[in-house]
C-alpha positions as CSV (number, residue, x, y, z in Angstrom):
1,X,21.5,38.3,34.7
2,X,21.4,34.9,36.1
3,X,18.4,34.4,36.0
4,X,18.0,34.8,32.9
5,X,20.4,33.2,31.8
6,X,18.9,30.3,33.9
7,X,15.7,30.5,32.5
8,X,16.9,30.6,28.7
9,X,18.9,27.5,29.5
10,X,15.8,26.1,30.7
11,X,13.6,26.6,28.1
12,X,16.5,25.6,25.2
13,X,16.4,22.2,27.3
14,X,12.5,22.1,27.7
15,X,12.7,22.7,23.6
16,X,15.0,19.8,22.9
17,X,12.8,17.4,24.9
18,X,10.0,18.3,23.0
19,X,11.6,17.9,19.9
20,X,12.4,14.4,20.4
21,X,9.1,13.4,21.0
22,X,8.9,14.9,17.4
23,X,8.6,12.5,14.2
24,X,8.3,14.2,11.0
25,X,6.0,12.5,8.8
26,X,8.6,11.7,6.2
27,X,10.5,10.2,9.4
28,X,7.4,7.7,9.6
29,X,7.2,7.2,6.6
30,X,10.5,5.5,6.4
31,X,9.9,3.7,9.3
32,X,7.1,2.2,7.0
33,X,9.9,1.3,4.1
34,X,12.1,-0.5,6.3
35,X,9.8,-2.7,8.3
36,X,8.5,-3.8,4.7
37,X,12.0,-3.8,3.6
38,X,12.0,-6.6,6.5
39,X,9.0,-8.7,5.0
40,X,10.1,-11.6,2.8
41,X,6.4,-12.6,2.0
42,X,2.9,-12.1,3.6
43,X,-0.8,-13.0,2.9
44,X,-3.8,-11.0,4.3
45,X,-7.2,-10.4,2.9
46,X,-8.3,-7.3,1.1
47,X,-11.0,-5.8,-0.1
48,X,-11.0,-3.2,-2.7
49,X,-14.0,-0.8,-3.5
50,X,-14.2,1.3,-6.4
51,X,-17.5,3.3,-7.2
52,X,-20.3,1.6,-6.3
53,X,-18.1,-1.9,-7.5
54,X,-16.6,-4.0,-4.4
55,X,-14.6,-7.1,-4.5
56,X,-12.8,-9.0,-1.6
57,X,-10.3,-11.7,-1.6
58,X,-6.7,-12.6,-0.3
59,X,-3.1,-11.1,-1.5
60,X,0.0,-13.1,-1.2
61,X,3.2,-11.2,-1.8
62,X,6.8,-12.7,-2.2
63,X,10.1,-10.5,-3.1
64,X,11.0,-9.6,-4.6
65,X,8.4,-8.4,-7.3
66,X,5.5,-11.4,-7.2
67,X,2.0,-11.0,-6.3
68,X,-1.3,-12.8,-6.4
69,X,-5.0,-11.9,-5.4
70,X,-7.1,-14.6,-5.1
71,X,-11.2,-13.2,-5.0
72,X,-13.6,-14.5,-3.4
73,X,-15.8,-11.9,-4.6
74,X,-16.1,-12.0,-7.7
75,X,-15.8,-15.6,-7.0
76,X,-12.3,-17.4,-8.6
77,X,-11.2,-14.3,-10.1
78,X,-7.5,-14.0,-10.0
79,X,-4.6,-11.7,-10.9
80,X,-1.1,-12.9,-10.6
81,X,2.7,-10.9,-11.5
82,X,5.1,-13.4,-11.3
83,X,8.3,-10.6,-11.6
84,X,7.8,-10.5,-15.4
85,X,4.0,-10.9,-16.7
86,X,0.9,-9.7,-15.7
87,X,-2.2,-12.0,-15.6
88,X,-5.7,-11.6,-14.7
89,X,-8.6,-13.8,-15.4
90,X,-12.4,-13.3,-15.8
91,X,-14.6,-15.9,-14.5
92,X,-17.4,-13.6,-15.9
93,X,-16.6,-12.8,-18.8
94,X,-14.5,-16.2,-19.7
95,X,-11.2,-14.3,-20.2
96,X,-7.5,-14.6,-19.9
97,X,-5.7,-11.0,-19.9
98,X,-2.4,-11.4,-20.5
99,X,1.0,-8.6,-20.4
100,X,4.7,-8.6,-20.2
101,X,5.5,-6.0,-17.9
102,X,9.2,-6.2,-16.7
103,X,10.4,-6.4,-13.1
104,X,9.4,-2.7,-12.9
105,X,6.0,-3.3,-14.3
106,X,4.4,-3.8,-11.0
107,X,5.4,-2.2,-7.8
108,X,3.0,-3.9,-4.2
109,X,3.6,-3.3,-1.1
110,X,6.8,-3.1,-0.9
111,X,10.1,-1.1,0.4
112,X,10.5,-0.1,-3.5
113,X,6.9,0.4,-4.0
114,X,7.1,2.9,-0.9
115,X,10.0,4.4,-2.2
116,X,8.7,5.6,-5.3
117,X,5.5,6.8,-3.6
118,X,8.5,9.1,-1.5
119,X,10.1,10.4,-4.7
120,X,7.2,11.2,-6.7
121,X,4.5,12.6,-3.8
122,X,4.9,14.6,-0.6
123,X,4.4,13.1,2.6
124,X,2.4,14.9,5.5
125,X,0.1,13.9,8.3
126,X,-3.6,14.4,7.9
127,X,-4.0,15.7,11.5
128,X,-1.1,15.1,13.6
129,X,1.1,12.4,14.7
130,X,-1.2,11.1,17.1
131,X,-3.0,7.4,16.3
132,X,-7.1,7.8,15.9
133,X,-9.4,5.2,15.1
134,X,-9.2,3.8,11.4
135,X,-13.0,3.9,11.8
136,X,-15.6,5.7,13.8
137,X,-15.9,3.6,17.0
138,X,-13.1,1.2,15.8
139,X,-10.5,-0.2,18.1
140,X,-8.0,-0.1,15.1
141,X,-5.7,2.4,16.1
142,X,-4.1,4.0,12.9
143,X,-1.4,6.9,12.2
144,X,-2.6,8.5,8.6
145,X,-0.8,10.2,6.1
146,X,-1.7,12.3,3.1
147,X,0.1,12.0,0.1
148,X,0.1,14.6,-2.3
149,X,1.4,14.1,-6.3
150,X,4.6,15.9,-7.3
151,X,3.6,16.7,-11.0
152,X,0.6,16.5,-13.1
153,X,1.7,12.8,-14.7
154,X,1.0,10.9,-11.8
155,X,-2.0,8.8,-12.1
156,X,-3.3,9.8,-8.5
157,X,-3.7,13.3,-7.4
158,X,-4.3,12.2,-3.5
159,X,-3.1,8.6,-1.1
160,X,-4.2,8.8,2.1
161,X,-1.7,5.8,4.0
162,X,-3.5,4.6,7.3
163,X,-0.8,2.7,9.6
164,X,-0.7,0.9,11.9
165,X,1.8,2.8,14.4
166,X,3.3,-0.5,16.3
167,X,3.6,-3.4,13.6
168,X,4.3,-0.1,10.7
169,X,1.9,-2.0,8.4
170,X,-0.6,-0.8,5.9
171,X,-4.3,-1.3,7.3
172,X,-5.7,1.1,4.9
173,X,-5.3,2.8,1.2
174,X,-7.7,5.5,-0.6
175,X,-6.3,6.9,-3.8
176,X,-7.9,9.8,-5.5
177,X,-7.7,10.7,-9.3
178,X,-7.4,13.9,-10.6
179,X,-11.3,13.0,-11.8
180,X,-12.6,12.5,-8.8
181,X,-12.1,8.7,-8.8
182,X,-11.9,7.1,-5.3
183,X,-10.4,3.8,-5.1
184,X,-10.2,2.3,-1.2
185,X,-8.1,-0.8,-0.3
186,X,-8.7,-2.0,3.1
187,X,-6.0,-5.0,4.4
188,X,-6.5,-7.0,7.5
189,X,-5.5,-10.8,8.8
190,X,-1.8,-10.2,7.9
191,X,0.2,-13.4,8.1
192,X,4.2,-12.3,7.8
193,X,7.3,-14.2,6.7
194,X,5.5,-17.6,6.2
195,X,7.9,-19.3,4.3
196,X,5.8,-18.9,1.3
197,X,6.9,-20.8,-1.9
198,X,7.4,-19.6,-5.7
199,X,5.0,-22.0,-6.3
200,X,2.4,-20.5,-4.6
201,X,2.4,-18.2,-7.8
202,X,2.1,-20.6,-10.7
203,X,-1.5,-20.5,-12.3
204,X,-3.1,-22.5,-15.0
205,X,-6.3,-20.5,-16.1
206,X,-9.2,-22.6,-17.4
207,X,-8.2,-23.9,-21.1
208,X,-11.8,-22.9,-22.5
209,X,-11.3,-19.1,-21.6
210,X,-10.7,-16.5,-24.4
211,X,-6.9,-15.6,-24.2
212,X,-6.1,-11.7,-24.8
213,X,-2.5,-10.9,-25.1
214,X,-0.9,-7.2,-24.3
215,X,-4.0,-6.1,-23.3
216,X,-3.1,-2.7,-21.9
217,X,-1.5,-1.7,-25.3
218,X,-4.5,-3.3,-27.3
219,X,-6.7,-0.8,-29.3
């Protein structure tokens, strides 16, 4: 009787070890939301590939709520949210795109951002907790999680997330539309908590481009 006892004591304490090497991925997840819940503003360089269309260039983000690509490729193409409006312009096509959006309009990297990926999708590991390689042969070391919509009215079916598991930041995005769509952004060269101005996110497009107002709502 004793040793049995023994041995179920033993294997209840061999189970709570285990368990604490344990994280869920929800757990992870909001390990992700609180180190970018730390990050006042960062740069890094992206590129973004949709279809057979790529483009490249460098983010800067600022809390609360302001962003700004910068492209090299297509070359001085930009798209700025300063917290209320929405501006991109079109070196090839000589336009100005222009829309109030509201603080809410626009929602980056960010501990908000992540949060309403959390309320809206479910969170689950594509294979395990474990890091693998963000690419084959790469010495990117990634922890990747699969994202999977709530209801029909969000625009993207599928996120995969791929982490970095030490610094908890975003090497690597591919979101999937209920068509088919893929659209992959890959992040690297972070710079964190620079000290980045509000100026940094003032633009003056060229005065000869072809200004479109509330161009999401235009028919």
């Amino acid at each position: 009787m004793k040793k049995r006892m023994l041995s179920l004591v033993c294997a209840f304490i061999s189970v709570a070890a285990f368990s604490q090497g344990i994280q869920t991925a929800a757990d992870f997840f909001k390990t992700v939301s609180d180190r970018y819940a730390s990050i006042q503003d960062y740069e890094a360089s992206v590129s973004i590939t949709a279809g057979r269309s790529s483009m490249q260039g460098k983010v800067s983000f600022k809390r609360p709520e302001m962003l700004r690509i910068d492209f090299s490729d297509p070359a001085e193409q930009v798209i700025l949210f300063d917290g209320d409006s929405l501006t991109i312009y079109l070196p090839g096509y000589s336009a100005i795109l222009e829309q109030n959006v509201g603080m809410s309009g626009v929602s980056a990297a960010t501990a908000q951002g992540l949060a309403l990926l959390k309320r809206y999708y479910t969170v689950a590991y594509e294979t395990g907790q474990a890091a693998v390689p963000l690419d084959d042969g790469s010495g990117q070391m990634v922890v990747n999680l699969i994202l999977y919509r709530r209801s029909a009215s969000e625009a993207f079916s599928r996120i995969k997330l791929s982490i970095d598991p030490d610094s908890k930041l975003i090497m690597y995005v591919e979101a999937t539309t209920p068509q088919g769509e893929v659209y992959k952004f890959r992040f690297t060269n972070y710079a964190l908590n620079t000290g980045m101005v509000e100026q940094r996110f003032l633009y003056d497009p060229p005065s000869s481009a072809n200004n479109y107002s509330n161009f999401l709502f235009a028919e």
